[in-house]
N, C-alpha and C positions, 0 to 999 in steps of 0.2 A: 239604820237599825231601828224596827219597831221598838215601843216602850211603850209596857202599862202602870199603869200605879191605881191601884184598889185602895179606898179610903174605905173602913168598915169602921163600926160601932167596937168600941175594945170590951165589950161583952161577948159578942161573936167566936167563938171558938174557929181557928184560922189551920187546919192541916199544912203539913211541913210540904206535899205537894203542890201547895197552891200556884207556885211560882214556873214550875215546870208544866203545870195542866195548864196556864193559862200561854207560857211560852208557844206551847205545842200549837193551840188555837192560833195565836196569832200569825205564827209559820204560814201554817195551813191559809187560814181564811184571807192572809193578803199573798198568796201565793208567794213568797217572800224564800222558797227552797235556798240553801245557803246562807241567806242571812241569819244574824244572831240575835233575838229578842229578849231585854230586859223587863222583868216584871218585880215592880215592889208592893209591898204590903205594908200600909202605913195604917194605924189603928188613931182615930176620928171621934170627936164628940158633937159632929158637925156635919152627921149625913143621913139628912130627915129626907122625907120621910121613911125610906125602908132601912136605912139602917146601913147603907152602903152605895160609893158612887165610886163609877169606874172615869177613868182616862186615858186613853191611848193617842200615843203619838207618832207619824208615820210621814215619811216622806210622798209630795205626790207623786205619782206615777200616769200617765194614759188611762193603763189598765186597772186601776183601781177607782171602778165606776161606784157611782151612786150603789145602785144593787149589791156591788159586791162585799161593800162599806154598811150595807143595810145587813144581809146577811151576817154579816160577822159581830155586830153589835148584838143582834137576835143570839146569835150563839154563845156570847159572851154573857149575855143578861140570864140566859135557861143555865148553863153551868154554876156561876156564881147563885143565881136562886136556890140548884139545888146543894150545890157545896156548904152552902150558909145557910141552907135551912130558911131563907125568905121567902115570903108569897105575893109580897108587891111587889111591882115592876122596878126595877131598878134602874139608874140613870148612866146609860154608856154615852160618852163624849167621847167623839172623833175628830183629832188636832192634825191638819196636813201643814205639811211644811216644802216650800219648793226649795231645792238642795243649791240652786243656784242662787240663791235670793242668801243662804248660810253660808255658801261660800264668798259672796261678793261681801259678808258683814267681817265674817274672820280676816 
């Protein structure tokens, strides 16, 4: 199961959709159809320079190449820019995790 967590500035004015526009993306950009994506919004005094850092975290897959990981951090940065009203770039991290590596820990 994808999971983003958005740290913003608690100046930022944050719409009650944030969590769902940003679900949908995530769907979408790791081709992920059927999975269920968790997104939190957690409000930061601790995300210079723009005012806001993303994190997502995703199991790896084959099919989740470089590009496709590239693309979706691009489309995560241009929505959040515009949702929150920033014009610096903002900082998307992408954390893979391999599910056999999680289950041999559990």
């Amino acid at each position: 199961m994808p999971s983003c967590k958005i740290f913003i500035e608690s100046s930022k004015l944050v719409p009650d959709s944030v969590p769902a526009i940003f679900n949908e993306i995530l769907i979408e950009g790791l081709e992920a159809k059927g999975e269920h994506a968790v997104t939190a919004v957690v409000e930061s005094n601790y995300v210079e320079p723009a005012g806001c850092y993303i994190e997502i975290i995703c199991n790896k897959k084959p099919a989740r190449t470089h590009e496709i990981l590239q693309k979706l951090a691009i489309r995560i940065d241009e929505t959040a820019r515009r949702i929150f009203q920033i014009e610096d770039p903002i900082t998307v991290r992408i954390l893979l995790f391999d599910e056999d590596l999680m289950s041999g820990i559990n």
